[in-house]
DOLOPA-897126 format. One line per 2 residues: number of its first residue (from 1); for each residue x, y, z of C-alpha. Coordinates in nm, 4 decimals, padded with zeros to 6 digits, always signed. Layout:
BEGIN
NUM = X:Y:Z ~ ...;
! end
This chain:
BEGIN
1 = +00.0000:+00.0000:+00.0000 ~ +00.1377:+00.2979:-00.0816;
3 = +00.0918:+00.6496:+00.1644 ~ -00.1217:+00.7967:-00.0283;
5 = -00.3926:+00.5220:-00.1156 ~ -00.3623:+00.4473:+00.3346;
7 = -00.4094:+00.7956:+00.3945 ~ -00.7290:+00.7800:+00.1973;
9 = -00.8615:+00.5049:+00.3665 ~ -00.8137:+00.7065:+00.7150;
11 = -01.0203:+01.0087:+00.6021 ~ -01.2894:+00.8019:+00.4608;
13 = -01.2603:+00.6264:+00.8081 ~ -01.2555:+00.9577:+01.0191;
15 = -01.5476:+01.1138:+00.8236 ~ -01.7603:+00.8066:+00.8483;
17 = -01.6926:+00.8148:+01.1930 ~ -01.7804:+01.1563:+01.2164;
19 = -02.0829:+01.1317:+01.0197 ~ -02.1961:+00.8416:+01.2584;
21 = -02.1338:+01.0434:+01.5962 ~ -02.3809:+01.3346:+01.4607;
23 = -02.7054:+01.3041:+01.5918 ~ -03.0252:+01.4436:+01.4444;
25 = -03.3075:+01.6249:+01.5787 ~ -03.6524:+01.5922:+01.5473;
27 = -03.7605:+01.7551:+01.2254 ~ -04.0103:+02.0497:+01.3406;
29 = -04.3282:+01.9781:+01.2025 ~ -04.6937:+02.1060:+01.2588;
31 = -05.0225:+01.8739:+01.2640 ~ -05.2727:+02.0739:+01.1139;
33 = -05.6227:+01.9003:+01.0199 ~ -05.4367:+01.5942:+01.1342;
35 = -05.1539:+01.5748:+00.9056 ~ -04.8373:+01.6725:+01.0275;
37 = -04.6577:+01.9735:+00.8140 ~ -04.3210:+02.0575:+00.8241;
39 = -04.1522:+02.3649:+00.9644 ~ -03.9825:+02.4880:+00.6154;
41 = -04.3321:+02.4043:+00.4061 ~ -04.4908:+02.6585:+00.6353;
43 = -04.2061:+02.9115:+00.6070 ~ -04.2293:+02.8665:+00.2364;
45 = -04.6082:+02.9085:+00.2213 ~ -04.5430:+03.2371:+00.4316;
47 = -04.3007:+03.4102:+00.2321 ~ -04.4953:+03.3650:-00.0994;
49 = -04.7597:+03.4944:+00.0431 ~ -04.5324:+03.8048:+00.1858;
51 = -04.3755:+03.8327:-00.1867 ~ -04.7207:+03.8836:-00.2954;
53 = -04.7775:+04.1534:-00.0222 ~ -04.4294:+04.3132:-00.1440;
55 = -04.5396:+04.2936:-00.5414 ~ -04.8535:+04.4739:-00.4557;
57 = -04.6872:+04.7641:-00.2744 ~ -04.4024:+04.7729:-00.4937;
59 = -04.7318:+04.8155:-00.7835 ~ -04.8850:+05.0610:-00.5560;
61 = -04.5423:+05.2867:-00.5496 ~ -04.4556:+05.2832:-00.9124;
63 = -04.1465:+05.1031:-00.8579 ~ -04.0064:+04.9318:-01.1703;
65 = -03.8291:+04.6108:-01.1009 ~ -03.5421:+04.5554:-01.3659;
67 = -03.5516:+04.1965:-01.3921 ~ -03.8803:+04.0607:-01.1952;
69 = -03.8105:+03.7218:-01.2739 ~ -03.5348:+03.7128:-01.0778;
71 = -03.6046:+03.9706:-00.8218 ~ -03.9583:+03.7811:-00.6747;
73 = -03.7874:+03.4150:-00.6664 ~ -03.5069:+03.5985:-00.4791;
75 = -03.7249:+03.7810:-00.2408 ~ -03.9480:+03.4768:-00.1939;
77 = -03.6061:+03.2893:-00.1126 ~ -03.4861:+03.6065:+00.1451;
79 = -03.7898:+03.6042:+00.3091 ~ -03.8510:+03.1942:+00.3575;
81 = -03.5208:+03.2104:+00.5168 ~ -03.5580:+03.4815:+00.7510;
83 = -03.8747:+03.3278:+00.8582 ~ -03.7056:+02.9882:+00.9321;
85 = -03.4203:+03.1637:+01.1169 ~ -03.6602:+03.3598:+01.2941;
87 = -03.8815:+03.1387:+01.4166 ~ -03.6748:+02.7972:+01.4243;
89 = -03.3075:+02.8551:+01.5391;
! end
C-alpha cells in the first residue's frame, strides 16, 4: 500500500466516523387538520404569500423592477429564510 492510497482510507474512516457520531433532531413539524406539516413548508407558504404583499406595494409605489423574474424568486427565497431563522433557530 502505498501512503497515499492508506491515507485515503483514514479520512474516509474519520469522516464516516464523524458522520456516525452526529445526531439528528426531530424535524419540526406542525399537525394541522391531522396531518403533520413541516416547519420549512410553512415558512415557504409564508413568504410567498409576503412576496405577494411586497409585489402589490411595490405596484402601488410605481417602482419598476429591472428583472422581476429574478427579483420575486429571490425575495421569496430572502424572506422563507428569515422566517425559518426567525422562528426555528
Amino acid at each position: 500500500m502505498t501512503a497515499a492510497y492508506s491515507r485515503r482510507i483514514s479520512m474516509t474512516l474519520a469522516l464516516i466516523a464523524a458522520m456516525l457520531c452526529e445526531s439528528c433532531s426531530r424535524a419540526p413539524s406542525f399537525d394541522i387538520f391531522g396531518s403533520f406539516f413541516p416547519a420549512w413548508l410553512l415558512c415557504l407558504a409564508a413568504g410567498v404569500i409576503l412576496t405577494g404583499a411586497a409585489h402589490w406595494l411595490l405596484l402601488r409605489a410605481r417602482v419598476p423592477l429591472a428583472i422581476p423574474g429574478l427579483a420575486y424568486p429571490s425575495l421569496t427565497a430572502l424572506i422563507t429564510f428569515a422566517l425559518w431563522l426567525f422562528f426555528f433557530q
